[in-house]
matplotlib code that plots the C-alpha trace (Angstrom):
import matplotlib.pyplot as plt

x = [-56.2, -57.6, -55.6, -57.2, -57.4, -53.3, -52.9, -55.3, -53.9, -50.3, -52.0, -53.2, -50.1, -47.5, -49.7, -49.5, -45.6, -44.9, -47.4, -44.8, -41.7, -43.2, -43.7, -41.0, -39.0, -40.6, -40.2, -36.9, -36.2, -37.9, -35.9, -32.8, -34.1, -34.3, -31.0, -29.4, -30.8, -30.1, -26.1, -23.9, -20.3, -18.9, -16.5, -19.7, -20.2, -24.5, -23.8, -22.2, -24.7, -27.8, -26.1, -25.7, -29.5, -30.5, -28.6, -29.9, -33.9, -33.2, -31.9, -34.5, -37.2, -35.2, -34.7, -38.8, -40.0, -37.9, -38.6, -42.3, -41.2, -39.5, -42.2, -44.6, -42.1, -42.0, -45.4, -45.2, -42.0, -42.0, -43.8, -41.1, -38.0, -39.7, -39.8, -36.5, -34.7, -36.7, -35.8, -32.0, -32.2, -33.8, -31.2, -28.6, -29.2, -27.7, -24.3, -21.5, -22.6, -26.0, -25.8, -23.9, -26.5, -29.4, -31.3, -33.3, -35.2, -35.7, -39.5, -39.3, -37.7, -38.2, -36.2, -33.2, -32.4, -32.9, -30.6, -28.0, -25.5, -24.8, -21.7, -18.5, -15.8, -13.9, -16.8, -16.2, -13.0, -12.6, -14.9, -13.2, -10.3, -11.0, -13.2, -10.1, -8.4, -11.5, -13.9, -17.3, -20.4, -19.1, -21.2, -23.9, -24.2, -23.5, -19.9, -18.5, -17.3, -14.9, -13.8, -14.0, -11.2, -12.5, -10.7, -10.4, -11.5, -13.8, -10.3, -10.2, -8.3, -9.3, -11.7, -12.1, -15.3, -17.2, -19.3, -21.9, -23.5, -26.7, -25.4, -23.8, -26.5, -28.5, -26.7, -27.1, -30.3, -31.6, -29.5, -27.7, -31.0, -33.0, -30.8, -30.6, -34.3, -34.3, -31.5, -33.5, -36.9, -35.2, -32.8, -34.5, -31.7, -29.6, -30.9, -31.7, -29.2, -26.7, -23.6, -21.1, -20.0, -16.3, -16.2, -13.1, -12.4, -9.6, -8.8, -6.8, -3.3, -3.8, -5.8, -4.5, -6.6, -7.1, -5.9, -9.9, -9.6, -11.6, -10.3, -9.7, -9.5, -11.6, -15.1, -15.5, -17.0, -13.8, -13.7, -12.6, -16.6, -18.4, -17.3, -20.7, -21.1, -17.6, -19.1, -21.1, -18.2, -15.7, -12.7, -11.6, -11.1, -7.3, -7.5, -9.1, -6.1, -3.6, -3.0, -1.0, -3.3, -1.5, -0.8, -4.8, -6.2, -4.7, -5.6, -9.5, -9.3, -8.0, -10.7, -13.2, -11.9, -11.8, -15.6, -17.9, -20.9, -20.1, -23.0, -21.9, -19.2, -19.2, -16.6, -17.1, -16.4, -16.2, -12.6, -12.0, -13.7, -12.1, -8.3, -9.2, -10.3, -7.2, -5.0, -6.8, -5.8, -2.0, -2.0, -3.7, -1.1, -0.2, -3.5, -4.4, -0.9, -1.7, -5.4, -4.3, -1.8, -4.1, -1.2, -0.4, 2.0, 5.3, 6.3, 3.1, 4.6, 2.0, 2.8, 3.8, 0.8, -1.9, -0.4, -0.7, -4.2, -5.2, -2.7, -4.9, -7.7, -6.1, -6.7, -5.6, -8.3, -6.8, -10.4, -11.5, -8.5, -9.3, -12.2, -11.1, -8.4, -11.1, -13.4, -10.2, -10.1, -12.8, -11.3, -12.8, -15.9, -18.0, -15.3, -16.8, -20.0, -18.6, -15.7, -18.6, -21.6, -24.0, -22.8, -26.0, -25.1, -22.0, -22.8, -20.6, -21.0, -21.2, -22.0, -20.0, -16.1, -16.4, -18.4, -15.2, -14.9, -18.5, -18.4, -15.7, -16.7, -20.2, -18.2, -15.5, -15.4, -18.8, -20.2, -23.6, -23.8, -25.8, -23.9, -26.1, -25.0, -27.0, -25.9, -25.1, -23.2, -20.4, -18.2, -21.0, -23.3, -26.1, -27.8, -30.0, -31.1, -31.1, -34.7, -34.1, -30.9, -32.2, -32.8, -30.0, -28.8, -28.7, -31.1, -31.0, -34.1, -33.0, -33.9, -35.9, -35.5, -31.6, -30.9, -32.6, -32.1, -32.2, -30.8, -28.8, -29.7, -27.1, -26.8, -26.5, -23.2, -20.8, -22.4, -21.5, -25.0, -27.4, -30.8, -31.9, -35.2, -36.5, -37.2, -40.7, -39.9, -37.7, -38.4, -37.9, -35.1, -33.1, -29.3, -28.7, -25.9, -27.1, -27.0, -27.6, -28.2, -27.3, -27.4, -23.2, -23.6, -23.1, -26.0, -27.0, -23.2, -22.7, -22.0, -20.3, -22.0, -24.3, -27.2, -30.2, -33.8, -35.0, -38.4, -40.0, -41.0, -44.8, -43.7, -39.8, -37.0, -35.0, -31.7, -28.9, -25.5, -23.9, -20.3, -18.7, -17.9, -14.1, -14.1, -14.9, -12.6, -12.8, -10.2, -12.4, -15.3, -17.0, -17.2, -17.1, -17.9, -16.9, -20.0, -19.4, -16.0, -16.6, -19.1, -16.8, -13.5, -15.7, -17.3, -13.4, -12.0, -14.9, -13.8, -10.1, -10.7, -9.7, -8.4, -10.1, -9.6, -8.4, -8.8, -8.3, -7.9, -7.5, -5.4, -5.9, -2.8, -2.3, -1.3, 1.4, 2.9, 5.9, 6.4, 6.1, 9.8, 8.4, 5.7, 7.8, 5.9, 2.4, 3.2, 0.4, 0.7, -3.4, -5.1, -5.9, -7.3, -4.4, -6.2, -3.8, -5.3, -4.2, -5.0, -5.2, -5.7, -6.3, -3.1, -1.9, 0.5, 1.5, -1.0, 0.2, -2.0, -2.1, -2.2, -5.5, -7.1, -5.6, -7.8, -10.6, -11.0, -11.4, -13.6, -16.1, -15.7, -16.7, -20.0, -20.8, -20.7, -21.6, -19.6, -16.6, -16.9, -17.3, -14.1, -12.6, -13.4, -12.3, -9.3, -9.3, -9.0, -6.3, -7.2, -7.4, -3.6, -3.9, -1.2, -1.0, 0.3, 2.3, 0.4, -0.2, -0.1, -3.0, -2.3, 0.7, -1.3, -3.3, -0.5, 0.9, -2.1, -2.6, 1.2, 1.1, -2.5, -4.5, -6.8, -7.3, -7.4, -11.4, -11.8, -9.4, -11.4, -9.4, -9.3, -10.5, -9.3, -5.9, -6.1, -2.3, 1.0, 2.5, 0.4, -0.4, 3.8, 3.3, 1.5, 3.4, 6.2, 4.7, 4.1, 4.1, 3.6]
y = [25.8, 26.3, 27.9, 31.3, 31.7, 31.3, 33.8, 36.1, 35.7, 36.4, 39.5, 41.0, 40.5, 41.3, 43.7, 43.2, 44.2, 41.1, 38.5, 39.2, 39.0, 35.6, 34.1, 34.7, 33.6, 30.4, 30.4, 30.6, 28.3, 25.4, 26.6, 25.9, 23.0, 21.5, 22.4, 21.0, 17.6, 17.5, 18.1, 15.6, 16.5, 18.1, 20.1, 22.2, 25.5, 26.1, 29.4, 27.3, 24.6, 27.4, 28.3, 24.5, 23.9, 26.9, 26.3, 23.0, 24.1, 26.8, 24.9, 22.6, 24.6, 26.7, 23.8, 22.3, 25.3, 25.7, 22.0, 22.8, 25.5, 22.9, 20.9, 23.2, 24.5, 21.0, 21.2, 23.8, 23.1, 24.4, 28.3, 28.0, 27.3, 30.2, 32.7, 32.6, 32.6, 35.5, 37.2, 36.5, 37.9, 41.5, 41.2, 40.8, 42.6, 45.5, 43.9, 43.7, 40.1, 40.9, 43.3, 41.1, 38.4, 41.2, 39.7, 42.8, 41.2, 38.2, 37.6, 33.2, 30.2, 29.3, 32.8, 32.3, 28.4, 29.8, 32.8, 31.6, 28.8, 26.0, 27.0, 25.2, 26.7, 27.8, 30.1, 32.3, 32.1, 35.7, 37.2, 35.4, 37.3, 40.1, 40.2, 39.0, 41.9, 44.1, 44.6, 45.2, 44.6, 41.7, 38.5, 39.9, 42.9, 41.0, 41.1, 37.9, 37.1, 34.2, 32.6, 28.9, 26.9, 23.6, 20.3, 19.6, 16.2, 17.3, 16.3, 20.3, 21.5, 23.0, 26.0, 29.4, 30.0, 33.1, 33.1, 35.5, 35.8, 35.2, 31.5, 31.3, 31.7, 29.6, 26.7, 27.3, 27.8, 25.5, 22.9, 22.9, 23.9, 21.3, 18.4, 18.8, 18.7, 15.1, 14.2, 14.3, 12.9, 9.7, 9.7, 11.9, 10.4, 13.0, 15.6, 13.8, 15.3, 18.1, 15.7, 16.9, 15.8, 15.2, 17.4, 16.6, 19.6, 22.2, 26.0, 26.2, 27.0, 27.7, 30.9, 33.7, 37.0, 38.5, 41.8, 42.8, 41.8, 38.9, 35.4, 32.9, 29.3, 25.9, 26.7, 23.9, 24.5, 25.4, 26.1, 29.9, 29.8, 27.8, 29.8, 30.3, 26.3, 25.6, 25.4, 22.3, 20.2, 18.3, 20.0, 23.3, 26.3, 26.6, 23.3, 25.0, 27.1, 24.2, 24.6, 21.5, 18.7, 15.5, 17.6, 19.2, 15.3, 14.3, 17.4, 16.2, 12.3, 13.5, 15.2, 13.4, 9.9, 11.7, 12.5, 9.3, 11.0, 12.2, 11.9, 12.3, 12.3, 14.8, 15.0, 16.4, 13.6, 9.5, 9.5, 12.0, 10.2, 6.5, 8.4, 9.7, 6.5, 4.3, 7.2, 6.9, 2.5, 4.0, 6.2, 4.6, 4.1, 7.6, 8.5, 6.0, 7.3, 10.7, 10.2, 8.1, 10.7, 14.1, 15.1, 16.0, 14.2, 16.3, 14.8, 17.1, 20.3, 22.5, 26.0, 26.6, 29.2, 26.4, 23.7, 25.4, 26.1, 22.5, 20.9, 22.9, 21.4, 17.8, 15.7, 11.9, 9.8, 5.9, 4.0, 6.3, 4.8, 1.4, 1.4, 3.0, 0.0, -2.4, -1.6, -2.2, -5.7, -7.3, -6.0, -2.9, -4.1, -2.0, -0.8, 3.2, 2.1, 0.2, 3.6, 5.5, 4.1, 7.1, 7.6, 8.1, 8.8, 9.5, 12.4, 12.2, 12.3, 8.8, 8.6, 8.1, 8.2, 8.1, 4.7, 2.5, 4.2, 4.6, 0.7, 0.1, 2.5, 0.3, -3.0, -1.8, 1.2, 2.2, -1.1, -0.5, 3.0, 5.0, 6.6, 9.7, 11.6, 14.3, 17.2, 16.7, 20.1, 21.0, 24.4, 26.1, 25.3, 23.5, 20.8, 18.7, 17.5, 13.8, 14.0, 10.3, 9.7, 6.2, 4.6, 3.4, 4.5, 7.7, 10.2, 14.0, 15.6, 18.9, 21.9, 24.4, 27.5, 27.9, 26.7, 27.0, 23.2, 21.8, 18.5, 16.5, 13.1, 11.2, 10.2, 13.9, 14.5, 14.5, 17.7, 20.9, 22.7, 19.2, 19.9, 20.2, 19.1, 21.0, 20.0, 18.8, 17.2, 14.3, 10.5, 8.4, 5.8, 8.0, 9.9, 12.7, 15.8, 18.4, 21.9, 24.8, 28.9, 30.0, 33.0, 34.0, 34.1, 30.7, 30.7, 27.8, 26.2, 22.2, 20.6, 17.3, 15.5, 12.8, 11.8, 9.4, 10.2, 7.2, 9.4, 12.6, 13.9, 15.6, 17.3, 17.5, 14.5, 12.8, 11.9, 9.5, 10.5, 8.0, 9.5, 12.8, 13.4, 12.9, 10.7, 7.3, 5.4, 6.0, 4.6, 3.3, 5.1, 2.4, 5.3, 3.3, 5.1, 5.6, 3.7, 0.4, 0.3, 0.2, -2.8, -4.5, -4.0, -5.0, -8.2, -9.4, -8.5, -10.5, -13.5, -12.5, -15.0, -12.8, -9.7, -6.1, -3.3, -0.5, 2.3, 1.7, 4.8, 4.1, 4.9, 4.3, 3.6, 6.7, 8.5, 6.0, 6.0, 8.0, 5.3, 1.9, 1.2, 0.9, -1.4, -3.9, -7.2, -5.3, -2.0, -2.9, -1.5, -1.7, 0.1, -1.0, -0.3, 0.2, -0.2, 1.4, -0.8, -0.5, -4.0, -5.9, -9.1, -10.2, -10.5, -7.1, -8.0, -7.4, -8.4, -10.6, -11.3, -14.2, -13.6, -15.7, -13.0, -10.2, -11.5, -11.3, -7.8, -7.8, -11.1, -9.2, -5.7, -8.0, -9.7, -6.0, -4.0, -5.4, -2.4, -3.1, -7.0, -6.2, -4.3, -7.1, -9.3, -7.7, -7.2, -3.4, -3.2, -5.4, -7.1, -4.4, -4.3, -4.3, -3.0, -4.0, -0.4, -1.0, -0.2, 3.9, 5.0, 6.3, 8.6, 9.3, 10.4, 12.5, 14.5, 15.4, 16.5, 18.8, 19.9, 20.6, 22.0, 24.2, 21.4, 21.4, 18.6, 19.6, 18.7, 16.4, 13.8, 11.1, 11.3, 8.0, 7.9, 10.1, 12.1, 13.4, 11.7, 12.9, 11.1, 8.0, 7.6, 8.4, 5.6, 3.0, 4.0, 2.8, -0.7, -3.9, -6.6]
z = [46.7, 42.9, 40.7, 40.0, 44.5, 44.4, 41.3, 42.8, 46.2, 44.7, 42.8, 46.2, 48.0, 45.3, 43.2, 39.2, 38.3, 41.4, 39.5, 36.0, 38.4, 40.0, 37.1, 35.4, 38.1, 38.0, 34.0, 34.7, 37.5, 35.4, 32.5, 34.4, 35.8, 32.6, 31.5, 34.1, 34.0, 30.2, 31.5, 31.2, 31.7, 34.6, 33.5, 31.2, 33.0, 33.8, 31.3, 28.2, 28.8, 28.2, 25.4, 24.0, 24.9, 23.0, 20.1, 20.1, 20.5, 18.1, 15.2, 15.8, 15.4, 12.3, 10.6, 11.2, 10.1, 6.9, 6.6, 5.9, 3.9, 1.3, 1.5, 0.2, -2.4, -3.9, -4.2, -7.1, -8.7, -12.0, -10.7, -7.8, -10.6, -12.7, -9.8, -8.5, -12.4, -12.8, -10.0, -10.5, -13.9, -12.2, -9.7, -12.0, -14.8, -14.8, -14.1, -17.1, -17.5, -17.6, -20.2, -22.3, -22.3, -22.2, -18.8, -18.7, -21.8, -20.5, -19.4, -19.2, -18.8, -22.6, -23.5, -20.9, -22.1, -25.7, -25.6, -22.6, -23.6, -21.2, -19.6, -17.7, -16.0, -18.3, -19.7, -15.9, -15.7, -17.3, -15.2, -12.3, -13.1, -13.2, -9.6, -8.1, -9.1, -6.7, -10.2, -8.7, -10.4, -12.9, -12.2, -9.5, -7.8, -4.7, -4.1, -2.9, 0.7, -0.6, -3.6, -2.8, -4.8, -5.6, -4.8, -8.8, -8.8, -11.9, -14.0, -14.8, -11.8, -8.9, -10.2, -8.1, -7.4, -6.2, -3.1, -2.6, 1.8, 0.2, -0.9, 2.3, 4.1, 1.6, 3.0, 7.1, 6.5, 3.8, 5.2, 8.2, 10.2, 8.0, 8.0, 12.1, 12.2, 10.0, 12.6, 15.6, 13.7, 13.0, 15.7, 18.8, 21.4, 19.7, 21.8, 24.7, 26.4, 25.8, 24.4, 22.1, 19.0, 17.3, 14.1, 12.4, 10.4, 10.9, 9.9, 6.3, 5.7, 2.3, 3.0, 0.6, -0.1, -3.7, -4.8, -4.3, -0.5, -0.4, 1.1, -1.7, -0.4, 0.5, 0.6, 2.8, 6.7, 8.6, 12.8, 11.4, 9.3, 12.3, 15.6, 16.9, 17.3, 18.6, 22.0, 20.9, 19.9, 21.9, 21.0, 23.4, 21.9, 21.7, 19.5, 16.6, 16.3, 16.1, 12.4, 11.5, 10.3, 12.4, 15.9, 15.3, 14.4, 17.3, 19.4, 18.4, 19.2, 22.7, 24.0, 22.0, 23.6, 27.4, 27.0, 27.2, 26.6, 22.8, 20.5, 17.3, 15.1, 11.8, 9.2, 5.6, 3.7, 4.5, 3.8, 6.4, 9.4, 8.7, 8.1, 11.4, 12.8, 11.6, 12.8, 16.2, 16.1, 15.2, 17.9, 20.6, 22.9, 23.6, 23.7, 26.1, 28.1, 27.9, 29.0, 31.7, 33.0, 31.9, 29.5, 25.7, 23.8, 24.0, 20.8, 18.9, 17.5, 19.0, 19.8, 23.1, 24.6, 22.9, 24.4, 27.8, 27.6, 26.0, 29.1, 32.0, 31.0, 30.8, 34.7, 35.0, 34.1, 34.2, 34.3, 31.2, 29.8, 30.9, 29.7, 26.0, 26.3, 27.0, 23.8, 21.7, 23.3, 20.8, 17.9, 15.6, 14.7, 16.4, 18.2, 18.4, 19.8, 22.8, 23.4, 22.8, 24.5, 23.4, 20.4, 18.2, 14.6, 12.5, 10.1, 6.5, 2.8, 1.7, -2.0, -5.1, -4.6, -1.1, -1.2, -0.2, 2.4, 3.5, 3.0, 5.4, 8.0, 8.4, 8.9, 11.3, 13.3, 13.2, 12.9, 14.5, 14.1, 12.0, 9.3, 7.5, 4.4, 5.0, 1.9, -1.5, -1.5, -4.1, -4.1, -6.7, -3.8, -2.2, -4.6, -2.3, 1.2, 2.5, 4.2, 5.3, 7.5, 8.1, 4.6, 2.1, -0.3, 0.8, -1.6, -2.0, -2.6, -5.0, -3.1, -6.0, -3.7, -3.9, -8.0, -11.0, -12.3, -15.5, -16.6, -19.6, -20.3, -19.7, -23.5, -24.7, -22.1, -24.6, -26.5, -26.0, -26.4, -25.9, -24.9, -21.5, -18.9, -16.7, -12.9, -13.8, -16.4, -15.7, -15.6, -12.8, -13.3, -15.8, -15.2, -15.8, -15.9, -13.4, -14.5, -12.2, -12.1, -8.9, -6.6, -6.9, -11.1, -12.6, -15.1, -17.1, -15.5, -16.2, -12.8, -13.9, -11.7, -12.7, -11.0, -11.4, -10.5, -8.1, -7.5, -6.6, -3.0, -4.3, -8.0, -6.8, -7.8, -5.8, -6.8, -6.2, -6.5, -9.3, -10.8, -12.5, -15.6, -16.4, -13.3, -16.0, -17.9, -21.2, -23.7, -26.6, -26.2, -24.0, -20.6, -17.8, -14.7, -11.7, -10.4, -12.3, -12.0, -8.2, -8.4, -10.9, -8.4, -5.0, -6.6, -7.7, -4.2, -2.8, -4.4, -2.8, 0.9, 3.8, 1.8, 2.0, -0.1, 1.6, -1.3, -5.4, -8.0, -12.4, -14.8, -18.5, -20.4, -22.3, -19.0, -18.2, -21.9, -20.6, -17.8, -19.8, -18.4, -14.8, -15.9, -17.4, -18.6, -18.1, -20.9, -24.2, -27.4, -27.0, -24.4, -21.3, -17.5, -15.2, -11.2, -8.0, -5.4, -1.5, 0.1, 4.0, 5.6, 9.0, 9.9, 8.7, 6.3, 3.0, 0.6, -2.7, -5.8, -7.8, -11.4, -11.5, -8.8, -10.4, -13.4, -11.5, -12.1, -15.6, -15.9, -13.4, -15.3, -19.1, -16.2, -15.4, -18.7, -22.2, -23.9, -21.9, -22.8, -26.3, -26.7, -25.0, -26.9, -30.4, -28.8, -28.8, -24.8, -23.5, -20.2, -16.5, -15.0, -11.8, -9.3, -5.6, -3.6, -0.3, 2.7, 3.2, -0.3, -0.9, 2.8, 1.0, -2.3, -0.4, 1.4, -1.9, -3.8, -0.4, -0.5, -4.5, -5.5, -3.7, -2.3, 1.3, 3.9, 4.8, 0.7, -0.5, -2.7, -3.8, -7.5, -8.8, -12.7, -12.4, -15.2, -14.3, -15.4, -12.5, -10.1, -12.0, -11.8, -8.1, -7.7, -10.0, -7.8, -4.7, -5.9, -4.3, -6.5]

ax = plt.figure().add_subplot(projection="3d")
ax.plot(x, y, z, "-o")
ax.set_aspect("equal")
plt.show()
């Protein structure tokens, strides 16, 4: 029968309001048809997979069409910077900062960078101040929905920083939706079918709320900030509201190891998804028991009405565990891929002081598996998108909708007031200090972060991540970053037969004057490089260094830097000390910057060149050789 006879005959029988009902009834039986073929765990209810499947389509097609958005935005860089400055200034002017640096009469670019100073931290912290205390109208006449404390890697501290929806929502939209849509371009077995991901992440303790009201703490994504996407992630419900870091990391590598199908894994950082790794090595066998016999470690202090709802959804699954044990039998390498069999990408910054760790991931665990920093994202904000998850190194293209940008050459840092480059203005090949105006009142604010141009996407640059500022060693002037001291460190421990370094962190001498009793033989009058460095060999030992390897770190620090070699060489920088930690030190830095600063565990950066006495003796103190 041809098509218009059936819909006729249907319109005879049924009448018009029956031809909507019958088709819509077939919409929606092909509708559910697809979703459940796209199912692939059995214990996913036909309601929460909808839901999944929509979240999915919808973010796909937010993201595709904001995407093309971008793209055309990059097209006209410098009228796109203009426009939104100028429409921050209107929207700002008539706050108490605004009238103090007279936006109203501000008509251009040229006239804000002339009359506005470049400003740091310490410029807001005034104003800060005084919102926390419930001041309306100070920096924008937005009010902010949280002050996001910073993890105070920048060697200032850890800054307080307001929040405004509007930047919010700036970063779900601009990038959440847009890096899920470069996701599934390059890797389209994402969303195959509806598998969940891991997200390692977990709800603050360190929430407190200002005199104003508003919450004050990480500004990081927290289960709390995300519970609209819970569903899609492998973790139940009642184990986002475990609240102790070891019992909620193990609450996550449960039911992320009981579900075969998992797609993904996301963590904020690289550091957070190999701690969570090795911890899932250490704890393997009672999670392999507890998988096997569909219960929860009664060791875990977890509070007693979670731990009942996470145990009714734990059955005995012994060949899940068999199979888990079997993965494990051909060592690491690779080792997620073959627990994991679907596993198609491992979503996590990568760049700068994450690098080791990045590094280490690729070769072990997630040997294999494509690992895609997909944000360049800092507590002031969103900075730039990675627009290729499948190329390395990973690149950000800057995003000229959410910032007004300008830039230091890298030469001019150490000013105060250098001059500055607009977007369309910089030169491929060159680093730079970013500098940023943004939606929540940081105008004309100096980042720290240094970046190089490696090209543009139409007028727009794309950047590389290479160091920040007060994160380089710098003890005669010679400023060796964070950057070359890494490639400097990796080339010596590649000369160092079967030994791989774990994690390192610097020191220059003048913050371990007060300790030159604990360094014995290795205390200069000159100064000098002092390197932390956490080491292991195959046979999971303690790792010893000869004096001639420990060497090896300042021969291939005078190969990589001419300043460096130079200063060497007059004898103005005595040779790199280097300091073999015992095994778990830098877990054991980490707990105490979290249990003495207000840095969270969905933040914690480890700090590279400790700027702090206190912790550069914490490390001294833990030793080996």
């Amino acid at each position: 029968m041809a098509m218009d006879t059936w819909i006729g005959a249907v319109f005879a029988y049924f009448g018009k309001g029956g031809l909507v009902l019958c088709c819509a009834t077939i919409a929606l039986s092909v509708f559910l048809w697809n979703v459940q073929k796209q199912r692939v765990r059995k214990d996913q209810t036909l309601c929460a997979a909808v839901r999944h499947y929509l979240c999915v389509k919808a973010l796909y097609v937010l993201g595709y069409v904001l995407r093309r958005r971008l793209t055309s935005a990059t097209c006209n860089v410098a009228e796109v910077q203009r426009s939104f400055l100028l429409k921050q200034l209107q929207s700002n002017c008539n706050t108490d900062y605004g009238k103090k640096y007279e936006f109203a009469s501000m008509r251009s670019v040229e006239e804000y960078t002339d009359q506005h100073p470049l400003t740091r931290y310490v410029h807001y912290a005034p104003y800060v101040e005084r919102m926390l205390k419930g001041e309306k109208n100070v920096l924008t006449k937005e009010e902010p929905v949280v002050f996001g404390v910073s993890s105070g890697t920048s060697g200032e501290g850890c800054k307080t920083i307001p929040t405004s929806k509007h930047q919010r929502l700036q970063f779900f939209l601009h990038a959440v939706s847009v890096l899920y849509c470069c996701l599934l371009d390059a890797y389209p077995q994402v969303a195959t079918r509806l598998r969940k991901s891991m997200k390692i992440f977990y709800n603050p303790s360190k929430w407190r709320t200002s005199k104003g009201g508003v919450k004050v703490g990480p500004n990081s994504s927290t289960p709390s900030s995300m519970k609209g996407l819970l569903h899609m992630y492998s973790t139940p419900a009642p184990g986002f509201e475990v609240v102790t870091e070891p019992e909620a990391l193990y609450v996550h590598l449960l039911f992320a190891l009981k579900d075969r199908e998992l797609g993904m894994i996301e963590g904020n950082f690289a550091s957070i998804v190999y701690n969570a790794l090795k911890t899932l090595q250490k704890e393997l066998p009672d999670l392999l028991r507890d998988i096997t016999q569909g219960t929860l470690n009664p060791a875990l202090d977890i509070p007693k009405d979670v731990r009942v709802q996470l145990e009714a959804l734990l059955k005995p699954d012994p060949d899940r565990a068999n199979e888990i044990r079997e993965a494990f039998v051909e060592g690491v390498a690779g080792v997620c891929g073959r627990i994991w069999p679907q596993l198609s990408a491992v979503l996590t910054a990568d760049s700068g002081t994450f690098a080791p760790y990045s590094d280490k991931l690729r070769t072990t665990f997630l040997k294999g598996v494509p690992l895609y920093s997909p944000v360049y994202a800092a507590t002031e904000g969103l900075v730039g998108i990675n627009l290729w998850p499948d190329q390395l190194p990973s690149r950000y293209l800057l995003h000229p909708s959410v910032h007004f940008f300008e830039f230091i050459p890298e030469e001019l840092c150490a000013d105060e007031q250098p001059r500055t480059l607009l977007m369309h203005q910089v030169e491929k090949n060159a680093a730079y200090e970013v500098v940023l105006t943004n939606v929540s009142g940081l105008c004309r604010y100096r980042l720290g972060d240094v970046v190089r141009v490696t090209g543009f996407y139409n007028q727009c640059p794309v950047v590389e991540f290479l160091y920040r500022l007060g994160q380089f060693l710098n003890v005669r002037g010679e400023k060796t970053s964070e950057q070359l001291f890494y490639e400097a460190l990796s080339a010596a421990v590649s000369q160092w037969n079967g030994i791989t370094l774990v994690d390192y962190c610097c020191a220059e001498s003048v913050t371990l004057e007060d300790s030159a009793s604990d360094l014995g033989s290795r205390a200069s009058d000159k100064p000098c490089y002092h390197v932390f460095v956490e080491l292991e060999n195959a046979e999971g030992g303690n790792v010893h260094l000869s004096e001639a390897q420990k060497q090896m770190v300042d021969i291939s620090l005078r190969n990589k830097s001419e300043v460096y070699s130079s200063f060497r060489t007059k004898g103005s920088i005595d040779v790199t000390q280097v300091h073999v930690v015992r095994r778990g030190a830098f877990r054991e830095l980490r707990d105490h910057v979290i249990s003495t600063t207000d840095t969270s565990s969905n933040q914690y950066k480890v700090p590279r060149v400790l700027k702090r006495q206190t912790l550069a003796s914490f490390m001294l103190a833990r030793q080996s050789s």
